[in-house]
VMD Tcl script that draws the C-alpha trace (Angstrom):
set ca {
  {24.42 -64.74 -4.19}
  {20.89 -66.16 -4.62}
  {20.90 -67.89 -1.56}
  {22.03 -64.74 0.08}
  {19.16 -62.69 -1.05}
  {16.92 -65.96 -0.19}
  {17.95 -65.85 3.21}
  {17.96 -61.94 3.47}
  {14.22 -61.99 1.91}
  {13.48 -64.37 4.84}
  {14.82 -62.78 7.72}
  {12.61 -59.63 6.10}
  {9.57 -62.04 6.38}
  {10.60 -63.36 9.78}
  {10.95 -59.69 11.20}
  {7.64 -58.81 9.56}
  {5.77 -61.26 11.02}
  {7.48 -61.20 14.84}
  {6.84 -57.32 14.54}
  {3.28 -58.63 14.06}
  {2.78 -60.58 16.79}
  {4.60 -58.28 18.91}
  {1.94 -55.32 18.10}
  {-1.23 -58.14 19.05}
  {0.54 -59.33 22.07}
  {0.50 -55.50 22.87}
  {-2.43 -54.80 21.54}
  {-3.79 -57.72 23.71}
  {-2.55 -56.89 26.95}
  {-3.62 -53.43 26.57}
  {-7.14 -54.67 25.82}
  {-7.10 -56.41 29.17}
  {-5.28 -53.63 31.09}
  {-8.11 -51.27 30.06}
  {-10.09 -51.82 33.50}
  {-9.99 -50.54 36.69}
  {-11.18 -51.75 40.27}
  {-13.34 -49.40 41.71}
  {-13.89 -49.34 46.22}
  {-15.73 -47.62 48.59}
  {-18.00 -47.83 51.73}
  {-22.03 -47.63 52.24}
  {-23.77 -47.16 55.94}
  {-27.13 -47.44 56.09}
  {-27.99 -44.68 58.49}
  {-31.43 -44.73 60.54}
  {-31.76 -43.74 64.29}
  {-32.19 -46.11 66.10}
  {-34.68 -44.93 69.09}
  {-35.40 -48.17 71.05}
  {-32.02 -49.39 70.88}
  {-33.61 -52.33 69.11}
  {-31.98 -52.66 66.08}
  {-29.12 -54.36 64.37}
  {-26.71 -52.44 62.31}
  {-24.99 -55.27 60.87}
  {-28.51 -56.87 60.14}
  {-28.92 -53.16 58.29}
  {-25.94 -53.36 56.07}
  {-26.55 -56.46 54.79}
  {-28.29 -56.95 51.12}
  {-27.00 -53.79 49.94}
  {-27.20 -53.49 46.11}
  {-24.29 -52.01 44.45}
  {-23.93 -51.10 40.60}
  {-22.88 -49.65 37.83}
  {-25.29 -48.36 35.34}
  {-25.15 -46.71 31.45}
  {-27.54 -44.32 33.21}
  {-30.44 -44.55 35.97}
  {-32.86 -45.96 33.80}
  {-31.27 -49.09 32.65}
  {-30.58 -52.47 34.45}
  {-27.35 -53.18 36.02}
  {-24.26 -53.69 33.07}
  {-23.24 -57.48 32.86}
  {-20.66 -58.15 35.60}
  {-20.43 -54.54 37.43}
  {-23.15 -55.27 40.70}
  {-22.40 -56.65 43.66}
  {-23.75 -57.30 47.01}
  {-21.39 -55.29 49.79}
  {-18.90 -57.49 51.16}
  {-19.43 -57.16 55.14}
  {-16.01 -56.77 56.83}
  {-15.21 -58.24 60.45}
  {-15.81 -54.31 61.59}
  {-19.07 -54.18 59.88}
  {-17.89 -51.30 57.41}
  {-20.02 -51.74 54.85}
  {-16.92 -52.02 52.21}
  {-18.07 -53.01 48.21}
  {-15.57 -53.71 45.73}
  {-16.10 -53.68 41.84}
  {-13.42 -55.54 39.49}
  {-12.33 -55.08 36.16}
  {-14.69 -52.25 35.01}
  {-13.65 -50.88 31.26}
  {-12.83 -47.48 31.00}
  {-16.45 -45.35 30.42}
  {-18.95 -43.10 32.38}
  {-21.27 -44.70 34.32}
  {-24.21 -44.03 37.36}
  {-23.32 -45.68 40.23}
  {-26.73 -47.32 41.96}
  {-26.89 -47.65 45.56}
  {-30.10 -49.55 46.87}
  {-31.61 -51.48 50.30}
  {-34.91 -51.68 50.77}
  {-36.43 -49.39 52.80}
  {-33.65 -46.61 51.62}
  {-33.67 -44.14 49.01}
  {-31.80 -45.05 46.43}
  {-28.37 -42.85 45.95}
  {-27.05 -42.49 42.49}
  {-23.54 -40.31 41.20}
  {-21.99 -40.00 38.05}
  {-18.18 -41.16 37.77}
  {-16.13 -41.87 34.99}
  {-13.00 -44.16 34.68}
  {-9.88 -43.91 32.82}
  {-6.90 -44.36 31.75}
  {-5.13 -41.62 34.64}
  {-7.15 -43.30 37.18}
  {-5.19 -45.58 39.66}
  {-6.02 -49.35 39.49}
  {-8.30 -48.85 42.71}
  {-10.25 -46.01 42.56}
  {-11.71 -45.18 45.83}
  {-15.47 -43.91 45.48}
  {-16.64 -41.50 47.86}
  {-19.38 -38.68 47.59}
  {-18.55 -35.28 47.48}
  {-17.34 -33.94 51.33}
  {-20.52 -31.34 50.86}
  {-22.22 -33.02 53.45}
  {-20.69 -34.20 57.65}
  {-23.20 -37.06 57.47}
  {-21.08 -38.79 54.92}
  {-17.98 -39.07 56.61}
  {-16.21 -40.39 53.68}
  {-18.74 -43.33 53.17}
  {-22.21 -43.05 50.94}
  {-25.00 -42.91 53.75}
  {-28.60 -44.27 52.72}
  {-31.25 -41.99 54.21}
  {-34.21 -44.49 55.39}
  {-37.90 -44.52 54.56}
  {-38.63 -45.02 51.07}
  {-40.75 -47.93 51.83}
  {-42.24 -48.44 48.50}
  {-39.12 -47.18 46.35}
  {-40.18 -44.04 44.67}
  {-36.99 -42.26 44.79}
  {-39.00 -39.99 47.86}
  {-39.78 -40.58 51.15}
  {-43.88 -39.18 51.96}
  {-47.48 -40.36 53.05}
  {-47.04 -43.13 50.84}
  {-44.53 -45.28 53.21}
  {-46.13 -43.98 56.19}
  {-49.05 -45.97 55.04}
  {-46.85 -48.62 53.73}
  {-45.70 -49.10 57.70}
  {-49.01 -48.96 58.87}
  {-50.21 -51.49 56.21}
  {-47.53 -53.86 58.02}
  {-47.67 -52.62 61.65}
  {-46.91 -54.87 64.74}
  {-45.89 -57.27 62.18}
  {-42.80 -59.59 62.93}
  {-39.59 -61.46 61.05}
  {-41.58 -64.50 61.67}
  {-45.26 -63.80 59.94}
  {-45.74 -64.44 56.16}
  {-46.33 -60.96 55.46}
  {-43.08 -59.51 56.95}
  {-41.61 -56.76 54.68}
  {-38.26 -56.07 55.25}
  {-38.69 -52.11 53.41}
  {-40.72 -51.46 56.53}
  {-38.50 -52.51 59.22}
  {-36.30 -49.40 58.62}
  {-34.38 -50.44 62.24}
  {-34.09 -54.33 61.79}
  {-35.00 -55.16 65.01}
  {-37.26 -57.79 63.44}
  {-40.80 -56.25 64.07}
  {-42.69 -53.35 62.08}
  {-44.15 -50.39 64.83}
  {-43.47 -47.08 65.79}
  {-39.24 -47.07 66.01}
  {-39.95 -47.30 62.33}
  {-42.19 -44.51 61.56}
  {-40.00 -42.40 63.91}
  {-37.22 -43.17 61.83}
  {-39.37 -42.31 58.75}
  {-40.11 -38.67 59.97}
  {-36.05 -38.18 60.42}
  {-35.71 -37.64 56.72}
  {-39.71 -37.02 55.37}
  {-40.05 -35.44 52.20}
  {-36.53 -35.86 51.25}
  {-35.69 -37.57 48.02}
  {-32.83 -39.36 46.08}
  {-31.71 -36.67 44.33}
  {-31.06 -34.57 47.34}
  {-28.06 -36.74 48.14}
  {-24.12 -34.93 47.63}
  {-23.24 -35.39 44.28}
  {-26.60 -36.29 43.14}
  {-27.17 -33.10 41.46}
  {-26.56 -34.50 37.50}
  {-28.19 -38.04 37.95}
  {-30.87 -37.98 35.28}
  {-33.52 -39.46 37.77}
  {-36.75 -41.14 36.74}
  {-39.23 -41.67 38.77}
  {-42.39 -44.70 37.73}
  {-44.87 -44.84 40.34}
  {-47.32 -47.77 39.87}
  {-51.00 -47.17 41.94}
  {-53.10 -50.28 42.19}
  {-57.10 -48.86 42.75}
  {-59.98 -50.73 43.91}
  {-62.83 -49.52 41.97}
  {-66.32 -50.42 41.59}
  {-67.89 -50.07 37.75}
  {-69.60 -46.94 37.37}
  {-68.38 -45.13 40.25}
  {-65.88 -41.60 40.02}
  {-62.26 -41.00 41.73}
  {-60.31 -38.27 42.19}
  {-56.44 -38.98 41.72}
  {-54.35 -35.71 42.87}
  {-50.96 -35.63 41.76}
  {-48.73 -33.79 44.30}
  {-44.72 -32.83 44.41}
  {-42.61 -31.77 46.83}
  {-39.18 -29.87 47.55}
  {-39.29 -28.18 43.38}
  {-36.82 -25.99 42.98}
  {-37.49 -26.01 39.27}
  {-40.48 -27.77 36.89}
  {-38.84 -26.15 33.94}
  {-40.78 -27.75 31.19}
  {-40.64 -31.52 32.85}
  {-43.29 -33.87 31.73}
  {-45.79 -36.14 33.77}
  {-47.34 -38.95 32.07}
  {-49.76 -40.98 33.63}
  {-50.86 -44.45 31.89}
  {-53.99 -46.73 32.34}
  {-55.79 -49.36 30.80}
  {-58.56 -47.85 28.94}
  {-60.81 -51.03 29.51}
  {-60.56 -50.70 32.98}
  {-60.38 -46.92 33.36}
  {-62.06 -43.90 31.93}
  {-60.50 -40.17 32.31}
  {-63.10 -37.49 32.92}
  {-60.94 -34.45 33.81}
  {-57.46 -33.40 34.19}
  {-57.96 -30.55 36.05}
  {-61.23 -31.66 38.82}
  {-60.03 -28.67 41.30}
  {-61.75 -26.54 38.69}
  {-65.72 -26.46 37.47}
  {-64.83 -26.89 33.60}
  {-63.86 -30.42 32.76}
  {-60.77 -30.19 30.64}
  {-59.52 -33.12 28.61}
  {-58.14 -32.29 25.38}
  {-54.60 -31.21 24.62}
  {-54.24 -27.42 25.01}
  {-53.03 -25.37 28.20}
  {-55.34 -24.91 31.13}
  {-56.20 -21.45 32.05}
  {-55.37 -20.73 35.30}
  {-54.12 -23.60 36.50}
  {-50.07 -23.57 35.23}
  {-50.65 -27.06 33.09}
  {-50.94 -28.26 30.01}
  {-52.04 -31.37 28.34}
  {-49.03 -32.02 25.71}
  {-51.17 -35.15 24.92}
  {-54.21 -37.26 25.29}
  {-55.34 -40.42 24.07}
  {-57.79 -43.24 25.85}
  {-54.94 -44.95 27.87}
  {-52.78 -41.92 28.54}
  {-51.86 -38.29 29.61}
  {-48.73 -36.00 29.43}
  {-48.82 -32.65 30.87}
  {-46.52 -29.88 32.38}
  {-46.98 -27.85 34.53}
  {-45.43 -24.26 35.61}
  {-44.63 -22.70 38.73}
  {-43.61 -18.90 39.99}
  {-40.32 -20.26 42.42}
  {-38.33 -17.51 44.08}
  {-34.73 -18.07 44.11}
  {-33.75 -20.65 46.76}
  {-37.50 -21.45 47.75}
  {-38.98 -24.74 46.95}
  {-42.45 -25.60 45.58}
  {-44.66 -28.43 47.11}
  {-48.23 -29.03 47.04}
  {-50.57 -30.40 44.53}
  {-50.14 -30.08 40.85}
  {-53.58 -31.32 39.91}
  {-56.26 -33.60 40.37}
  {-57.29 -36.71 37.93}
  {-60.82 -37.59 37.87}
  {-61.36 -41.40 36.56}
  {-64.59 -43.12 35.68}
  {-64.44 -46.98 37.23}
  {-65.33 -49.44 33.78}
  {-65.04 -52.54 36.01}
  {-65.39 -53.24 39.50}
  {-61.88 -54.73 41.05}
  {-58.47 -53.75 40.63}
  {-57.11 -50.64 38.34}
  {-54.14 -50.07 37.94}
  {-52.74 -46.16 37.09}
  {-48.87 -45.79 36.34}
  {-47.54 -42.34 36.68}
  {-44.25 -41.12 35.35}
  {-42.24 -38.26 36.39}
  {-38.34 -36.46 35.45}
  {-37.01 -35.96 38.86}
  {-33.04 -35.34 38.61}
  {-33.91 -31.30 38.93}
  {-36.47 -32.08 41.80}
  {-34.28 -30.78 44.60}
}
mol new
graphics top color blue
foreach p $ca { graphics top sphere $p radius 0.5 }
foreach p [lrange $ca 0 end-1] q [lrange $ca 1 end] { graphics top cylinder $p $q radius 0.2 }
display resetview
């Protein structure tokens, strides 16, 4: 009878522990099934006026990932370069991406960057085929990168116009070639590429279809050459608002090399301490000797925009060389 219970004990035990290793092997392949494959297409779109260009030359070194959100570099593993096909489709695929919510980042140089929120899970299919929302014909079913943004802002303005013109009539071939300014990539910098600049000027990345909840951030870094002693005005201007509501700017510098005067040089009162300025729509949230933050309010009518200038900086030179000026900006509800 004891040897019967012995053996009934053990076949207890052995059940115990097979159940056990059942429930990890499950546990285990469910851990690895927990990722999806995500697909889609990208087409760098430009016009191309001299009939110059390359298109396949255009699609290549296209940046695809998936971020935590806009700000942060791409996660470990989810970025890849597109994969061109034998048509030239611009096709991308992502492998084994865990279950979560994510930005997906679209770059090239020269292009404004396109973001959109997704999330994948569990009801998803194994592929999920990414494609923006059909609010816009452009699309077409594929994520089109509007071209311009020279000097990768998030918003195509004066700033890459100048960028071209920094480079013009230069060539694939000279030292200072910058691919950003050959929007066509017909291997020279001239005027097919500030025509294809004015096709989309003053639009920005968060104008894109399904761009609307991408928590943009824009950091725009402004080397000056300055001689010690002397006074510059820095305006800081915005276009296509549709709402400020309560955003805030901050502008950085290195107090050894820079020295802020006013905040507000468009009016005869300097104004640098923190404290609203009459008149003007902004205040100064803070101050110190190497940086600003201020707001700045706007009357918008309902489905009007707001561009112009905001304000103008006024800097005393402490060296004579290079400053440097870093201004921040919220731009997700900049539409």
């Amino acid at each position: 009878m004891n040897n019967n219970r012995t053996r009934s004990i053990s076949r207890f035990l052995l059940l115990i522990i097979l159940s056990g290793l059942i429930l990890q092997i499950s546990a285990i392949t469910k851990a690895e099934d927990d990722t999806k494959t995500v697909h889609g297409y990208v087409w760098p779109m430009t016009e191309d006026f001299l009939g110059l260009g390359d298109p396949f030359l255009r699609k290549h070194d296209i940046l695809v990932e998936l971020r935590e959100d806009f700000r942060t570099p791409a996660i470990a593993g989810l970025s890849v370069t597109t994969v061109l096909t034998t048509d030239n489709t611009g096709e991308f695929t992502i492998e084994d991406v865990p279950y979560g919510n994510y930005v997906l980042f679209i770059k090239r140089p020269g292009y404004l960057v396109r973001c959109m929120n997704i999330t994948i899970s569990d009801p998803d299919p194994d592929v999920i085929e990414l494609a923006p929302p059909a609010t816009d014909p452009l699309d077409n079913g594929m994520f089109m990168l509007w071209a311009g943004d020279c000097n990768d802002d998030l918003l195509i303005d004066f700033d890459d116009s100048l960028m071209i013109l920094d480079h013009w009539d230069i060539n694939v071939h000279d030292p200072n070639y910058d691919p950003a300014c050959d929007l066509n990539a017909d291997g020279r910098i001239d005027n097919a590429d500030i025509m294809t600049l004015n096709e989309r000027f003053g639009y920005s990345s968060s104008q894109y279809a399904g761009a609307e909840d991408v928590d943009f951030f824009v950091k725009k870094g402004q080397g000056l050459s300055v001689t010690q002693g002397a006074e510059y005005c820095i305006p800081l201007s915005a276009q296509n608002i549709a709402s400020f509501a309560g955003e805030e700017i901050s502008v950085t510098y290195d107090p050894n090399e820079l020295q802020l005067i006013n905040v507000a040089d468009q009016l005869y009162d300097a104004h640098t301490a923190a404290g609203a300025i009459p008149g003007t729509g902004i205040t100064i949230t803070s101050v110190s000797p190497s940086s600003l933050k201020l707001t700045f309010e706007a009357t918008i009518l309902s489905g009007k925009t707001w561009s112009g200038v905001i304000t103008i900086l006024k800097f005393k030179a402490l060296i004579t060389g290079t400053a440097t000026m870093i201004v921040e900006y919220p731009f997700g509800k900049f539409d």
